[in-house]
C-alpha positions as a printed Julia matrix, in Angstrom:
193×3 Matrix{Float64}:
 112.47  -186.74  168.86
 115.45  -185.9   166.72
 118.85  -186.35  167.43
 120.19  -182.67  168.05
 122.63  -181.74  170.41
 120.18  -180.07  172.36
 117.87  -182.85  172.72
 120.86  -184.73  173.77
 122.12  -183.19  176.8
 124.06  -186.26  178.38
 123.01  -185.97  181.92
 126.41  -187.02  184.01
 128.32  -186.95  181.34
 131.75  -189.14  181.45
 134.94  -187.39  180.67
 136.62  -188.03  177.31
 140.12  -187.44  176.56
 139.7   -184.07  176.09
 139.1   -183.31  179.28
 141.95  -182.19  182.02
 143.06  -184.42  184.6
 141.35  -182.71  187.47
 137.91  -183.07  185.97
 138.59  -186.63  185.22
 139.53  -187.2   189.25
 136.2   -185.3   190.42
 134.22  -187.57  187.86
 136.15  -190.83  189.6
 135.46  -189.4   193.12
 131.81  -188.89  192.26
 131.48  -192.36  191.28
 133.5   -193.46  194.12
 135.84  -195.06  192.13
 139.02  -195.72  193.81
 142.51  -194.9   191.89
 146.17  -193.6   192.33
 146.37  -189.69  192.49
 149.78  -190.84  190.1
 148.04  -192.23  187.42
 148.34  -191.4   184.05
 145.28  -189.81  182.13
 145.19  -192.73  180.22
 145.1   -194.53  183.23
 141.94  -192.17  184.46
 140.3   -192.32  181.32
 140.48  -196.31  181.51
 138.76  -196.39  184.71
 136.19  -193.99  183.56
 135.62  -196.41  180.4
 135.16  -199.14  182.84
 132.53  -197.21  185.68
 130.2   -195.03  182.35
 127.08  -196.81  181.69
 127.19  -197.82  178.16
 123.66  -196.65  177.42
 123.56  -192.59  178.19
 121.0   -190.75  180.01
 119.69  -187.81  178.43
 118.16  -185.16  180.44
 115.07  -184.74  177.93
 114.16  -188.32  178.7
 114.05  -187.35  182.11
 111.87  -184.26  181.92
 109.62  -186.46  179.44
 109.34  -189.44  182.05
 108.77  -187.3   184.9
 105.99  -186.04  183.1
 104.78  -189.31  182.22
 106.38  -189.27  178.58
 108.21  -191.75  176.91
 111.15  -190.53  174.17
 111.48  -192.38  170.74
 114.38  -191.11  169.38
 114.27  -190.86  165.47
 117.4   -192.32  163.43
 119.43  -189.56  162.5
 118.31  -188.05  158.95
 115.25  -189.49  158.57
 113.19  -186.2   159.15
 110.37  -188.05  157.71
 109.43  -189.56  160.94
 109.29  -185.9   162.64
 105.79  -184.04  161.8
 107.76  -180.77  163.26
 109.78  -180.74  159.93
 106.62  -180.79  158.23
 105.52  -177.68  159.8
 108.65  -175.95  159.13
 108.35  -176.29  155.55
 104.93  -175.1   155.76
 106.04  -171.86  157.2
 109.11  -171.66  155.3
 106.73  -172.14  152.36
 104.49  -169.13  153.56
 106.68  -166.57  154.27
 108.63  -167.24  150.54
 105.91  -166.32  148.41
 104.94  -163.73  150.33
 108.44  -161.9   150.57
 108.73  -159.33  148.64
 111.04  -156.68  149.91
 113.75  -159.09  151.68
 114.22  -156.67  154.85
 114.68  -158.57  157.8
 111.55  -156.86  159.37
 109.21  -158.33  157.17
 110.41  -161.51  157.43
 109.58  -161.59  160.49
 106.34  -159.65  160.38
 105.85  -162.94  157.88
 106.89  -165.68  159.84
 104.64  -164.39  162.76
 101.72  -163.86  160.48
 102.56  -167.98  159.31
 102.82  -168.75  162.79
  99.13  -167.39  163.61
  97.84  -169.13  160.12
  98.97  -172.64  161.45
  96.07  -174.46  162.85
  95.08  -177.27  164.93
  94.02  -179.54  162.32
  97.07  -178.48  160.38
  99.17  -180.02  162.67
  97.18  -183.25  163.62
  97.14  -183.95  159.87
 101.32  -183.71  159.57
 101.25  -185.76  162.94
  98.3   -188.54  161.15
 100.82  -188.37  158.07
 103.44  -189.08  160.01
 102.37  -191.9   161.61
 101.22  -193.51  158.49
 104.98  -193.08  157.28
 105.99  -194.96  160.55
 103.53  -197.44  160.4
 104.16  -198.59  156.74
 107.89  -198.03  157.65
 107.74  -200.6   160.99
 105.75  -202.93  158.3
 108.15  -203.09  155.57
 110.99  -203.99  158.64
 108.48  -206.68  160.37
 108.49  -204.22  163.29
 106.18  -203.32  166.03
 105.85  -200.79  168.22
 106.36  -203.41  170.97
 109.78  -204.72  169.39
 111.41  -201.51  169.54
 113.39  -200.72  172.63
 116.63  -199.38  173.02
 119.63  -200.62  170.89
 123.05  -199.77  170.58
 124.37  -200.16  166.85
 128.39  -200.27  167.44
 130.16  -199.23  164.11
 133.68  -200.26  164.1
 135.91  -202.65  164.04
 136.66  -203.69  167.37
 135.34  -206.52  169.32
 134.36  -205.26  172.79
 131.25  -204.63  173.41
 132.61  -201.76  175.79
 133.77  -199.47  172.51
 132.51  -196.39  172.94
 132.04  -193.45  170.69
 135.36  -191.89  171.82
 136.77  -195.09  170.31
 135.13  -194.35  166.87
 135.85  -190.83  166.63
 139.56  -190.23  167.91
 141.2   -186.83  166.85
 144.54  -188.49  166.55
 144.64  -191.68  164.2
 147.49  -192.57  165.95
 145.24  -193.54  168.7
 143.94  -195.84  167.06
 144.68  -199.65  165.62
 144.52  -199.85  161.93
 141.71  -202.69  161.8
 139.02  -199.83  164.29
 139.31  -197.41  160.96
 135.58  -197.48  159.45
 135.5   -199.01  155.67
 133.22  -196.91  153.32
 129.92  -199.03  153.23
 127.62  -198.29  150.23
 124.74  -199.88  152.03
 124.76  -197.65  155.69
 126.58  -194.24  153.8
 129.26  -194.69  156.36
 132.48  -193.41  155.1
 136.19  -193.42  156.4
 137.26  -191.18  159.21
């Protein structure tokens, strides 16, 4: 599965600094975590920092493992590994060189028509494909199936392992020291904030 925000629902999900005092206390209170109705937000926020679990939950994984499932979550842009994306271009594809009058209607009179073309074995061939990009991908890494299980890749500069992404992405530089700012690396594509 991909990473979009929909299929990453954060089930419980911690308050972050933009969040109001109040909703920061019920948080604390559901977690029974004990603090003084005088701290500071800072003081909250802290304490939540210290009670989130560092690996979230995401309420797709839980539908999917109720059901028996298991979620592999794709790297973000690597639509490659996603036979869905596949399919999209396929349709996209079909209703294009069919469209000839560019009304709204007919694109969609189009897309349905695609939609009712797309067969079976169209899609078990873009899922086949797609696991022969995986495979050969997982062999040129020295991977398995077996070695992959959850990891957390930390980008940053700090060195707690309890950074979190709220650390990475502040609104106000201020907030953060001058050594936490992300250097442009060629290598991942990561650039300054």
């Amino acid at each position: 599965m991909d990473n979009a925000p929909y299929h990453s629902r954060v089930l419980d999900k911690a308050p972050t600094s933009s969040s109001t005092k109040a909703v920061i206390k019920e948080w604390l209170e559901k977690h029974n975590v004990a603090y003084d109705p005088d701290c500071r937000k800072v003081e909250l926020l802290d304490l939540v920092k210290q009670k989130k679990p560092r690996i979230p939950k995401y309420a797709v994984d839980q539908m999917a493992r109720e059901a028996g499932h298991r979620v592999l979550r794709l790297p973000p842009y690597h639509c490659q590994y996603n036979p869905i994306e596949m399919c999209w271009a396929w349709l996209k594809d079909y209703v294009k060189k069919r469209n000839t009058t560019f009304r709204l209607s007919d694109v969609k009179s189009l897309f349905q028509e695609a939609v009712q073309n797309l067969t079976p074995e169209m899609w078990k061939s873009y899922v086949e494909h797609t696991r022969r990009v995986v495979t050969e991908a997982w062999e040129q890494e020295g991977l398995s199936e077996k070695s992959v299980e959850q990891f957390v890749i930390s980008i940053g500069g700090g060195d707690s392992d309890e950074e979190s992404d709220d650390d990475l992405y502040c609104s106000d530089k201020s907030d953060k020291d001058d050594d936490s700012i992300m250097e442009y690396d060629d290598d991942l594509g990561v650039a300054p904030l």
